[in-house]
C-alpha positions in Angstrom: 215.8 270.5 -0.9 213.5 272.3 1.3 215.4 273.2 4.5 212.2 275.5 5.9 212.2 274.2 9.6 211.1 275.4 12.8 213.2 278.0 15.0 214.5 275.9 18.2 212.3 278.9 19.8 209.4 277.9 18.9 208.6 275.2 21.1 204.7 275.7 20.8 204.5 275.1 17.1 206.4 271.8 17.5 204.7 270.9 20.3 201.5 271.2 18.3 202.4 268.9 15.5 203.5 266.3 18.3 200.9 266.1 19.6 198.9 266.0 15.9 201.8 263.2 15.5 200.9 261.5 18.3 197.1 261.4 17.8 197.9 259.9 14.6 199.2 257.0 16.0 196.5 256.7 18.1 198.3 256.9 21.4 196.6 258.9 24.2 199.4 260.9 26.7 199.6 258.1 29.2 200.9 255.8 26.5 202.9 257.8 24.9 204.6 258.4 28.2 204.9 255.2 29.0 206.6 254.0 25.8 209.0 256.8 25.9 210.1 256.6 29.9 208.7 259.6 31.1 206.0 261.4 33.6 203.0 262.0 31.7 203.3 265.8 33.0 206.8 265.7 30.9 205.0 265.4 27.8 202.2 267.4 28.8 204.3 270.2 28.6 206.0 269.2 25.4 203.0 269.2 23.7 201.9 272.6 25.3 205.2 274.3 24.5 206.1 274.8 28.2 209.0 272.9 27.8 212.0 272.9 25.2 212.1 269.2 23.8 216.2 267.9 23.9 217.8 266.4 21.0 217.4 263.0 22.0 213.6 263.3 23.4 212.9 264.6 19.7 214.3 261.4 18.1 212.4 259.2 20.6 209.7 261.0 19.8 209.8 260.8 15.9 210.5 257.3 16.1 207.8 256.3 18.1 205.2 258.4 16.0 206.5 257.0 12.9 207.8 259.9 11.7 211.0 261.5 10.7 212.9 264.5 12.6 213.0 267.0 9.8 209.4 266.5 9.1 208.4 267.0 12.7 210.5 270.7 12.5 209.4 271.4 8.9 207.0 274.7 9.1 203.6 274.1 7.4 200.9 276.4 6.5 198.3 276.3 9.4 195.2 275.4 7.9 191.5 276.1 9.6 190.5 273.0 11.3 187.6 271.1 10.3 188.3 268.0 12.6 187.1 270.2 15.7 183.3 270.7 13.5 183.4 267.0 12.5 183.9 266.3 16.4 181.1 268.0 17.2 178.9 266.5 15.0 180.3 263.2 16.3 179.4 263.8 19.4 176.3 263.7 19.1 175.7 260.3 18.0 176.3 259.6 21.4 177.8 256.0 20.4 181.3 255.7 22.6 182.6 252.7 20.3 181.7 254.4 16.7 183.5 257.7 18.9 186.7 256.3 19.9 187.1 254.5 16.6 186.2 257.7 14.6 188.1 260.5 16.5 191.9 259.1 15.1 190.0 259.2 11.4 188.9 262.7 11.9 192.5 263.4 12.4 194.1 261.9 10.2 191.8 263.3 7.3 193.0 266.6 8.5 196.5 265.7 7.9 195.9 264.2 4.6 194.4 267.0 3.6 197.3 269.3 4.8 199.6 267.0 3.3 198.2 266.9 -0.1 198.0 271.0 -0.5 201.2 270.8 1.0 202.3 268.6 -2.0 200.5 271.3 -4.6 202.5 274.1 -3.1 205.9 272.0 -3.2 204.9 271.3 -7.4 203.0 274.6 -7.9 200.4 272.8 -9.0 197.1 274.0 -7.0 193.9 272.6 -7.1 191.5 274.0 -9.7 188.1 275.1 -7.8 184.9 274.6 -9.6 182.5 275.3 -6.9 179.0 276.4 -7.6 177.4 278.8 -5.1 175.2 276.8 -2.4 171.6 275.5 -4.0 169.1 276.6 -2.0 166.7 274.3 -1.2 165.1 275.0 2.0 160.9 274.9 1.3 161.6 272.7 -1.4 159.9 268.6 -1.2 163.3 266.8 -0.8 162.6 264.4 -3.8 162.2 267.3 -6.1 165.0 269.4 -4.7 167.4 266.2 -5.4 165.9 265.9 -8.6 166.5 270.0 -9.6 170.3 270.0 -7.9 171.3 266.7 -9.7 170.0 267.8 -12.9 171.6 271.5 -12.6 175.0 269.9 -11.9 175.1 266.8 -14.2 173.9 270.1 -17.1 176.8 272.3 -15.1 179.4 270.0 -15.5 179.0 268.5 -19.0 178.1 264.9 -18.1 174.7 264.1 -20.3 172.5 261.5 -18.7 174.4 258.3 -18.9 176.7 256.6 -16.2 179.4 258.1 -14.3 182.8 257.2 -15.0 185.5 257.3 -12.0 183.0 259.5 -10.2 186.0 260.0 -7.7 188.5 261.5 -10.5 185.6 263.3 -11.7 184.7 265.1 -8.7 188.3 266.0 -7.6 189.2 267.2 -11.2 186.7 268.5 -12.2 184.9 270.4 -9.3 188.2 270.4 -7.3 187.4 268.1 -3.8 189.8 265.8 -2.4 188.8 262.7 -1.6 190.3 259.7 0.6 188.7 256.5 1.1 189.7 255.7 4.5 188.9 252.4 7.0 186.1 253.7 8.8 183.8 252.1 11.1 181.5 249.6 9.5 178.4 252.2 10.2 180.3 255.1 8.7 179.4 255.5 5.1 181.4 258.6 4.8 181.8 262.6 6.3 183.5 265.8 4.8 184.4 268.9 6.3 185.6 272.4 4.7 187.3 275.4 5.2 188.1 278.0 2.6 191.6 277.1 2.8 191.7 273.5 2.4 188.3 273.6 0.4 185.8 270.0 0.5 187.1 267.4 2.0 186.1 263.7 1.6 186.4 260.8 3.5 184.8 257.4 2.1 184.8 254.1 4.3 187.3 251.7 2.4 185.5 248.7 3.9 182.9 248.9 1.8 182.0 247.4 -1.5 182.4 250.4 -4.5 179.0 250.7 -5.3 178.1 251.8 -1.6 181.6 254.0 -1.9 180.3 255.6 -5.2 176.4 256.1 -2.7 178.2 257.5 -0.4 180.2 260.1 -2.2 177.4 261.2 -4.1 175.5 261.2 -1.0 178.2 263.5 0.9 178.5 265.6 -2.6 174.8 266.6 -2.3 175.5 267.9 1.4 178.6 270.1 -0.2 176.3 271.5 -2.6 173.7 272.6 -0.4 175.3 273.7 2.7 179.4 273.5 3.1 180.0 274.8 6.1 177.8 272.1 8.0 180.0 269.4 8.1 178.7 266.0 7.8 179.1 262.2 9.0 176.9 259.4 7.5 176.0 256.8 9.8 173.9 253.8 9.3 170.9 254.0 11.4 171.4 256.8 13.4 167.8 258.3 13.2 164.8 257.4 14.0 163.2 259.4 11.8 165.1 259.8 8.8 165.1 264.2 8.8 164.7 266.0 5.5 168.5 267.0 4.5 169.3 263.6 4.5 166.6 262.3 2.5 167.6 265.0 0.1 171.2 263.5 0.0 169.9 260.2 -0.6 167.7 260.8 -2.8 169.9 263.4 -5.1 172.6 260.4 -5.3 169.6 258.2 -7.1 169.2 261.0 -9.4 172.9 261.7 -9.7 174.4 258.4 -10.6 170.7 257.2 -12.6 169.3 260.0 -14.3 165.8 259.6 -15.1 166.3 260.4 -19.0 169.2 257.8 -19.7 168.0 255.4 -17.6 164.6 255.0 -19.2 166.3 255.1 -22.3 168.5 252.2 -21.8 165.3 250.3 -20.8 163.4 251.1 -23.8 166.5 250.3 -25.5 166.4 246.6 -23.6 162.7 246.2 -24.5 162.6 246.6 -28.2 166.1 244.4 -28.3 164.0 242.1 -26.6 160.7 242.3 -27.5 159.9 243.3 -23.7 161.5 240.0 -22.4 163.6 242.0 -20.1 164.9 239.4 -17.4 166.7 240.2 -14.3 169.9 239.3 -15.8 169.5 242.2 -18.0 168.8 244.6 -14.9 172.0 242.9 -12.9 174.5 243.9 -16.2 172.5 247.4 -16.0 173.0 248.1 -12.7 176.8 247.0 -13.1 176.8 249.7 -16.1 176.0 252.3 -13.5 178.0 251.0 -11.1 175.6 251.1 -8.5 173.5 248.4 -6.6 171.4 245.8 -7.6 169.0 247.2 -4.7 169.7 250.8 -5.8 168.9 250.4 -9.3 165.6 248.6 -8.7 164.6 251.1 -6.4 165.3 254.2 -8.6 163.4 252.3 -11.6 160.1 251.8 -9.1 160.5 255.1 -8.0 160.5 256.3 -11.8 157.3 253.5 -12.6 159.9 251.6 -15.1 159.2 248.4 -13.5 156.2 247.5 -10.8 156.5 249.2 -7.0 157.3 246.3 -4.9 159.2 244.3 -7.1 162.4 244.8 -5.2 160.3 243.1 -1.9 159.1 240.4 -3.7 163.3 239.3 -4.5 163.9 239.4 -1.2 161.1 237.9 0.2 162.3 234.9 -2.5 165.6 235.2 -1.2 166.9 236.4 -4.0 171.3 235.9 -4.3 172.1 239.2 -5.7 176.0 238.3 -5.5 175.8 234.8 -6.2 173.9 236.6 -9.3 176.4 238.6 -10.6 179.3 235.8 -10.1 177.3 233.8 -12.3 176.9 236.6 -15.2 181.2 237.1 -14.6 179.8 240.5 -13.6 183.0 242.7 -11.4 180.1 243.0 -7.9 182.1 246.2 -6.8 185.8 244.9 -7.2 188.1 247.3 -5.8 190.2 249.0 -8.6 192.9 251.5 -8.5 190.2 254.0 -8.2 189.7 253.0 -4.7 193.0 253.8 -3.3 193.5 255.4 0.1 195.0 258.2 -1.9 193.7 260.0 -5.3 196.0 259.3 -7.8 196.4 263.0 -8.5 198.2 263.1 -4.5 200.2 259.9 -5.8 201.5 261.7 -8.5 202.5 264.8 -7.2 204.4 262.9 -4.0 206.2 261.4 -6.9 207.1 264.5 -8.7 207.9 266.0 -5.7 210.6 263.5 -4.7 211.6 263.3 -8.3 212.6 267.7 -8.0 214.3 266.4 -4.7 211.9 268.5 -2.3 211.4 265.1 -0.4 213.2 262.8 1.0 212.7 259.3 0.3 211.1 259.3 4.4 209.0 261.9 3.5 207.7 260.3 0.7 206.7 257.3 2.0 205.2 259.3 5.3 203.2 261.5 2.6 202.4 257.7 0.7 202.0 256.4 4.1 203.9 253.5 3.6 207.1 252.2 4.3 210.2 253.1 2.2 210.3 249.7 0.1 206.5 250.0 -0.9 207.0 254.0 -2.0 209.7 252.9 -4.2 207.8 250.4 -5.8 204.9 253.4 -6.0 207.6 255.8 -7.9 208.4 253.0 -10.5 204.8 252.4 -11.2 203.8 255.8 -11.4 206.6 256.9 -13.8 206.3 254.0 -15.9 203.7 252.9 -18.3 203.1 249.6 -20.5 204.0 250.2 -23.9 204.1 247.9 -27.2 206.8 248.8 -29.4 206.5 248.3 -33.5 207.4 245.1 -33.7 205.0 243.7 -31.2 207.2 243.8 -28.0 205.6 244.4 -24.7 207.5 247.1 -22.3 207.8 250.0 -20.3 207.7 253.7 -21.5 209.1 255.8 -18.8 207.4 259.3 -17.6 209.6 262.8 -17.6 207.4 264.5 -15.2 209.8 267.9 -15.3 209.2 267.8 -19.0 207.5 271.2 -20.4 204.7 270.4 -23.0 204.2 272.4 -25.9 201.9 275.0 -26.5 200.2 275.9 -29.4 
């Protein structure tokens, strides 16, 4: 068990992660204060270090915030913190409701991301990085840029020219980025942040269908590629005019998730199949392929001269029922799936191994889940099990070793 707490001397340090604690919960000072009994200057000082926090007060405390004592004392690695540059890009949107809403996000993406290398150095299991250097871009038309970038990474990182796959596994795995999907305001697409510590972090807004989610990622991804240390947040009609970085990011996830190659491919596929009777049913089950947009997709093909410029207009000027469309062709219209989790399954499964070597408790585990103790039991059954049909045809569970050594050859 990992018994690496905090000196009772060093009241700054844990004054510092109540206050992180507190802003989790989304409690300003005042109610904090208030919930707890005490002057507001009380915990002022607490939070500053002025002022040794008793026994009792640090019990209150943890109870209120949701958390438990020990993990309030354990020391953690202090990471560089990208909150304060997402803040300042926040602010200047200059929109109080999107602000106040946001800020709480901003923090807790922080602390997931603290949580989940602290879970890779608990399993000694770190986070493969498979960065490229930054694509330059500046001088460049933003349509060709995106073109050039999307190309050079599908070619960099194996993937041909057809659809992505679990873009989200993809990314994390294989470039090394992690990525929460978190209940953002409706105007949020997404934001990330970095620091050479903590390396590209993602948040995605969970309120929103999974082909926007899958937009939005790429969209985020092409900012990451082209300038990292510029932290970004994606909000629905925030310019007036839309500038040129974003049109790049826009325009790099069309050629990211629809390459022009495969995509023109699977048309002239759908033409000779049927004798260039392609219908829009056959563009909804494409689009569903690619898991992007109905929209999206028509866009992309009118932008590549597959199909007639406008025709997207003319479907909603006929008030087209793009949902009511896809219900009718049994078509999934952006279900959620595991995939869309709050937390990578690659965090799930190391909280789990983690608690299964006994470095957390069953608290911790559900704080690191965040969930309550019931549900992050249920979590370790599912993640060490798997369905499994056994010779003569019964269905059942294999469990999962996760301490057991593998082979090498």
């Amino acid at each position: 068990m990992d018994t690496d707490l905090a000196a009772p001397g060093d009241p700054r340090a844990l004054g510092a992660r109540l206050q992180e604690a507190r802003k989790a919960r989304q409690l300003t000072q005042q109610q904090a204060a208030d919930l707890l009994g005490v002057a507001r200057t009380t915990l002022v000082a607490i939070e500053k270090g002025e002022r040794h926090v008793q026994p009792a007060e640090l019990v209150q405390l943890a109870d209120l915030y949701g958390r438990e004592v020990n993990d309030l004392l354990r020391r953690r690695t202090t990471a560089q913190n990208f909150a304060v540059q997402l803040r300042a890009v926040l602010a200047e949107t200059q929109d109080d409701h999107i602000d106040a809403e946001l800020d709480a996000q901003i923090t807790e993406l922080q602390r997931l991301c603290e949580d989940y290398r602290e879970l890779e150095q608990l399993c000694s299991a770190p986070l493969p990085r498979r960065y490229p250097p930054e694509y330059a871009i500046a001088g460049s038309r933003a349509e060709q840029a995106a073109e050039d970038v999307a190309s050079a990474e599908r070619n960099r990182l194996g993937l041909g020219d057809g659809p992505l796959v679990h873009l989200r596994k993809l990314l994390e795995n294989d470039v090394g980025l992690r990525i929460f999907y978190m209940p953002l305001p409706s105007r949020v697409a997404g934001m990330f942040g970095y620091t050479d510590d903590l390396g590209g972090c993602f948040a995605i807004n969970a309120k929103h269908p999974h082909d926007r989610r899958r937009w939005s990622l790429a969209h985020e991804y092409a900012h990451f590629l082209t300038n990292r240390y510029r932290p970004d947040i994606s909000i629905f009609f925030v310019y007036k005019r839309i500038p040129a970085h974003e049109r790049f990011a826009d325009a790099f996830a069309r050629c990211f998730l629809m390459p022009a190659s495969g995509l023109s491919r699977r048309l002239n596929a759908l033409r000779q199949a049927k004798k260039d009777e392609v219908v829009i049913a056959d563009l909804l089950t494409l689009a569903d392929l690619y898991e992007v947009s109905f929209e999206a997709l028509i866009r992309r093909m009118e932008e590549l001269r597959l199909i007639a410029v406008g025709t997207w207009e003319r479907l909603s000027a006929a008030s087209f029922k793009v949902r009511e469309a896809q219900a009718l062709l049994g078509l999934a219209a952006g279900d959620a799936d595991a995939d869309d989790e709050l937390l990578p399954t690659r965090y799930q499964y190391l909280a789990v191994e983690a608690y299964e070597q006994e470095q957390l408790t069953e608290g911790q585990l559900a704080r690191f889940l965040r969930t309550d103790r019931l549900s992050a039991r249920g979590i370790v059954h599912r993640l060490k099990t798997r369905p499994d049909v056994a010779e003569a045809g019964d269905v059942g569970e294999l469990p999962i070793d996760f301490s057991a050594f593998v082979e090498l050859t």
